[in-house]
C-alpha positions as protocol buffer text, in pm:
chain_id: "A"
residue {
  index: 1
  type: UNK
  ca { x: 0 y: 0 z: 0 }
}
residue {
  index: 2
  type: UNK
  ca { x: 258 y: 250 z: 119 }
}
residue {
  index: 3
  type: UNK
  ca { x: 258 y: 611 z: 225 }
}
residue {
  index: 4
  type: UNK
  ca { x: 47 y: 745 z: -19 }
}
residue {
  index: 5
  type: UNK
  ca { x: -197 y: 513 z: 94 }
}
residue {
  index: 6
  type: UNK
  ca { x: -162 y: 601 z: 440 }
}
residue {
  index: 7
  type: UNK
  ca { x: -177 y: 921 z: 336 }
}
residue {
  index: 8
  type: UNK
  ca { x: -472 y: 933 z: 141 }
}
residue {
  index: 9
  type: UNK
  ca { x: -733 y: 944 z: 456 }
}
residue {
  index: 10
  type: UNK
  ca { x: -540 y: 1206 z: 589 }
}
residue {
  index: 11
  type: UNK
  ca { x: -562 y: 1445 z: 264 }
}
residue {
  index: 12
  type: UNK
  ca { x: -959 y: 1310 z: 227 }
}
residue {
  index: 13
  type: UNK
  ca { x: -1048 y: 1407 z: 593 }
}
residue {
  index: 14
  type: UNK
  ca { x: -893 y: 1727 z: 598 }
}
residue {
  index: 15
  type: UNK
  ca { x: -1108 y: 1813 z: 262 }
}
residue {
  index: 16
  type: UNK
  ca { x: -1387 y: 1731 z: 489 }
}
residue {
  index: 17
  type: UNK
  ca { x: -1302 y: 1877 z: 819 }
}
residue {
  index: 18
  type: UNK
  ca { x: -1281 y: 2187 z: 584 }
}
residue {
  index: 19
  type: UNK
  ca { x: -1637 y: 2138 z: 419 }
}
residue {
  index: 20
  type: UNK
  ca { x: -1799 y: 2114 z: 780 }
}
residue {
  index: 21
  type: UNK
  ca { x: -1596 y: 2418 z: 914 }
}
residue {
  index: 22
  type: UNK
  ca { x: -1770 y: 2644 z: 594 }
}
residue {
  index: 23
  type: UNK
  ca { x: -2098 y: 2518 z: 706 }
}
residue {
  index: 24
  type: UNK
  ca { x: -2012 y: 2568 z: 1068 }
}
residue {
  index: 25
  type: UNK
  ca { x: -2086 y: 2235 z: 1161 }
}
residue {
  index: 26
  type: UNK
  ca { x: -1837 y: 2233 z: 1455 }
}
residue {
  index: 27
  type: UNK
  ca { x: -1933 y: 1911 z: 1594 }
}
residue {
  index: 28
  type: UNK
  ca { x: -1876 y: 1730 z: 1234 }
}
residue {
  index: 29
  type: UNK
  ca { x: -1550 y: 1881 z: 1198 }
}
residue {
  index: 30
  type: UNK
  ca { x: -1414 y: 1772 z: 1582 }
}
residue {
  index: 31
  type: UNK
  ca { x: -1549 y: 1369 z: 1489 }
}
residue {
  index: 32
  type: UNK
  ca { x: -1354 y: 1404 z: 1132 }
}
residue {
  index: 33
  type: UNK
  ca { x: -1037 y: 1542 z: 1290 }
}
residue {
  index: 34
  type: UNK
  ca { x: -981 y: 1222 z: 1479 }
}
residue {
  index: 35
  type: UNK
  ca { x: -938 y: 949 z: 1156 }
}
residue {
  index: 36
  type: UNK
  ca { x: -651 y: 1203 z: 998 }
}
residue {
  index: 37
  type: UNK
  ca { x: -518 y: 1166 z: 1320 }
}
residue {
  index: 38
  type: UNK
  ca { x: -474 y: 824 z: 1306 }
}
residue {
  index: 39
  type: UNK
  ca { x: -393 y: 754 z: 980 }
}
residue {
  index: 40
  type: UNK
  ca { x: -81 y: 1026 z: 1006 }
}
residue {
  index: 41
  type: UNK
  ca { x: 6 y: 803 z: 1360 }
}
residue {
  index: 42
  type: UNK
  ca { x: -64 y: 446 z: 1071 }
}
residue {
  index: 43
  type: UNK
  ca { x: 161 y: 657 z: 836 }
}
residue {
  index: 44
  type: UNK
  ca { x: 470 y: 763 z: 1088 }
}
residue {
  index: 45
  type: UNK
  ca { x: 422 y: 407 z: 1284 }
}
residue {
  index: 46
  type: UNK
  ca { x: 475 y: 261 z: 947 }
}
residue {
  index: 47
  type: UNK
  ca { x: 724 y: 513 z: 761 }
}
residue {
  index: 48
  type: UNK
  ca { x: 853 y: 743 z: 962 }
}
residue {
  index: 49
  type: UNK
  ca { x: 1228 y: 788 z: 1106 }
}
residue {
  index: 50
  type: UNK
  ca { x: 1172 y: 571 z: 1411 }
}
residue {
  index: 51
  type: UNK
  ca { x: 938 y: 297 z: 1252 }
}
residue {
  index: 52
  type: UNK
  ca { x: 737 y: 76 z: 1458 }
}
């Protein structure tokens, strides 16, 4: 798969965090913030200097 598809969440729910933000749907953005969030901790786990 590799980093760009552990990356790929991350750019998708950022896109989305964005969209709810516009509409000022706090509570939509806050839920979407936390899969980026683990898909950048998939990504560095997986990639990153000090892989896991």
């Amino acid at each position: 798969m590799g980093l760009h598809g552990a990356l790929g969440p991350v750019v998708t729910m950022v896109g989305a965090i964005v969209v709810h933000l516009r509409r000022k749907e706090i509570q939509g953005a806050v839920i979407n913030l936390v899969l980026p969030v683990m898909a950048a901790v998939v990504a560095w786990g997986r990639f990153g200097p000090y892989s896991f």
